[in-house]
C-alpha positions as CSV (number, residue, x, y, z in Angstrom):
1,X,-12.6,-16.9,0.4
2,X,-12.8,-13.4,-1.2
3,X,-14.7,-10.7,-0.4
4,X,-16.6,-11.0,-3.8
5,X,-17.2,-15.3,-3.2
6,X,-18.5,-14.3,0.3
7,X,-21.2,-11.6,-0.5
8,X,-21.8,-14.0,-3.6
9,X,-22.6,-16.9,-1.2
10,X,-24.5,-14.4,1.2
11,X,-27.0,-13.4,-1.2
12,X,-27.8,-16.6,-2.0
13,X,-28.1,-17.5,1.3
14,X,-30.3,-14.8,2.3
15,X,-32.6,-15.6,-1.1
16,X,-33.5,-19.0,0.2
17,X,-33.8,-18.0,3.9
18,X,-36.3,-15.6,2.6
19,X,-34.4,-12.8,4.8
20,X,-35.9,-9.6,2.9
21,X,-33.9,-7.0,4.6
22,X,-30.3,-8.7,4.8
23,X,-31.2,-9.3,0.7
24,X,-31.4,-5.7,0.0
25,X,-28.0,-5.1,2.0
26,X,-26.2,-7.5,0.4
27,X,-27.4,-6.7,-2.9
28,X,-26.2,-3.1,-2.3
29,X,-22.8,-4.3,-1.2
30,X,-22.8,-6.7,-4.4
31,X,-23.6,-3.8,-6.4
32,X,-20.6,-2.0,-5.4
33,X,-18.4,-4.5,-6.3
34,X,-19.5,-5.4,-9.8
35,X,-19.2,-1.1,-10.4
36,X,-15.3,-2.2,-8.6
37,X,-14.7,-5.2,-11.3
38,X,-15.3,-2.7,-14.4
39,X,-13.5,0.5,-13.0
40,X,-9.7,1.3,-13.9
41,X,-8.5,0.3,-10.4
42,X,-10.3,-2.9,-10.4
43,X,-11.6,-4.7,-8.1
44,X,-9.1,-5.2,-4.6
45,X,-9.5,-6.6,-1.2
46,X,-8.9,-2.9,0.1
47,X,-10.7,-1.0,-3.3
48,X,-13.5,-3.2,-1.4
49,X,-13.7,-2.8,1.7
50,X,-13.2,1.3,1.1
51,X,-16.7,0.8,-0.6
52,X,-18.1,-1.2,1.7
53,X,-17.1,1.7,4.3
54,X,-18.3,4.4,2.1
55,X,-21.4,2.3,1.8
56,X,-21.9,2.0,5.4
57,X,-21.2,5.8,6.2
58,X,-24.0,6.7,3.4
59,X,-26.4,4.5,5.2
60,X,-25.7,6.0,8.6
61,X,-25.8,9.3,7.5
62,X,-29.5,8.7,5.4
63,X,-30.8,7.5,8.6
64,X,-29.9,10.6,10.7
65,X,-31.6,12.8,8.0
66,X,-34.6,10.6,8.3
67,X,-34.5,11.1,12.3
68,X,-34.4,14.7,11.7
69,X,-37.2,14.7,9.6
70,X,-39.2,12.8,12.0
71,X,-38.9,9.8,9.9
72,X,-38.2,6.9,12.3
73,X,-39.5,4.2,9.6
74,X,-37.2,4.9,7.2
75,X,-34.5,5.4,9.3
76,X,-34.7,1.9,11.1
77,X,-34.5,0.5,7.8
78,X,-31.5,2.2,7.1
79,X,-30.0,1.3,9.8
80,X,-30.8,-2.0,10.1
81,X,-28.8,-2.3,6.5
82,X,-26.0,-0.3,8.0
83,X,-26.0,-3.4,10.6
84,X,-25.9,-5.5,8.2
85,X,-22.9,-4.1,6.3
86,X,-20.9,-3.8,9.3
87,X,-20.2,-7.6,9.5
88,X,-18.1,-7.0,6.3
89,X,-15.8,-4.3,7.9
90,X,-12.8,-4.8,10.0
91,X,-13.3,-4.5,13.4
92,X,-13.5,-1.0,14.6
93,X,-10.9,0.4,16.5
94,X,-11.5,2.2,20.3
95,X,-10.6,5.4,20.6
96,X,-8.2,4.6,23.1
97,X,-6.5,2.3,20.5
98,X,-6.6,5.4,17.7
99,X,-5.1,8.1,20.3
100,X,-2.0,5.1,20.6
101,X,-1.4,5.2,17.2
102,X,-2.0,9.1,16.7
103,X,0.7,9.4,19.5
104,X,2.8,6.6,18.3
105,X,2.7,8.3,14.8
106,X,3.3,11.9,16.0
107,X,6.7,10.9,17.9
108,X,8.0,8.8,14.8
109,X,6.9,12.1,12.4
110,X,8.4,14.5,15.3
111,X,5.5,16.9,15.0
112,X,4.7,19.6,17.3
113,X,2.4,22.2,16.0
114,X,-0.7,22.6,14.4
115,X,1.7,23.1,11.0
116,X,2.1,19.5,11.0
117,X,-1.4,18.2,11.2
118,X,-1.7,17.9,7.6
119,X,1.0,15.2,7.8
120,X,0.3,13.5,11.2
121,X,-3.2,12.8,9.7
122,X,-2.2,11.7,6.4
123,X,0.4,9.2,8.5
124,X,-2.2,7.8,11.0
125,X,-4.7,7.3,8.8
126,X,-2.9,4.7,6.6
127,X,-1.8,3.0,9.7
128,X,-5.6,3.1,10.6
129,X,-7.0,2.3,6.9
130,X,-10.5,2.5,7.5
131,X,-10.9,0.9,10.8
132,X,-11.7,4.4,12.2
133,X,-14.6,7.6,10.8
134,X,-11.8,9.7,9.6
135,X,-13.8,12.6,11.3
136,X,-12.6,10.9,15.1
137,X,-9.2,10.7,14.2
138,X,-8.6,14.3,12.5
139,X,-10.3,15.2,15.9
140,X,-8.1,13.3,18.1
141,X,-4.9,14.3,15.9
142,X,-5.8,18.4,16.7
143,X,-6.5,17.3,20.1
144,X,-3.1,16.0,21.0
145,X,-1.1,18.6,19.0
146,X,-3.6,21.5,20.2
């Protein structure tokens, strides 16, 4: 089954369990994908799940504006969407398992300095393809060559 058949199925699901809130998520995510289908890329297992992500990071970050701002309603339900998105995203990966493959990549790329972070980065994160906040493993890529 798809990605496109599954949300498909989960939106109906959620309409005749009545669950409001997973509705709204799934709808969003549904949402993303119909804008996928008509774009010049069209619409991928990957194209999707890239969305999905972006989706998911958007959420996360609303929510800690709305903390900020002393906003705990809005943030909960933000969050609580942000849940619900997860369960269509690979499993993240530890950080243990991204400084492996940071270090795996930097001894097959042979890179020393800072000068190569650029590279090391670029490498380890299509290993990593958006199992990982690309923010963690830039971090953990100047850590190890730093």
């Amino acid at each position: 089954m798809g990605i496109e058949e599954k949300i498909n199925a989960d939106v109906k699901a959620s309409m005749l369990a009545k669950d409001s809130k997973r509705l709204e998520a799934v709808r969003a995510i549904k949402s993303v994908i119909l804008l996928l289908k008509t774009s010049p890329e069209g619409l991928t297992e990957d194209n999707a799940l890239k969305a999905i992500q972006k989706e998911y990071k958007k959420r996360k970050e609303t929510a800690e504006i709305y903390q900020q701002q002393n906003r705990p309603d809005l943030a909960e339900q933000e969050l609580s969407q942000a849940l619900i998105m997860e369960e269509y995203l690979p499993k993240a990966l530890s950080e243990e398992e991204i400084k492996g493959i940071v270090k795996n990549t930097i001894t097959d790329l042979g890179a020393s300095s800072q000068a190569d972070l650029g590279k090391v980065i670029g490498a380890a994160n299509k290993i990593i393809a958006g199992r990982a906040d690309g923010k963690l493993v830039s971090q953990i890529v100047k850590e190890l060559l730093g």
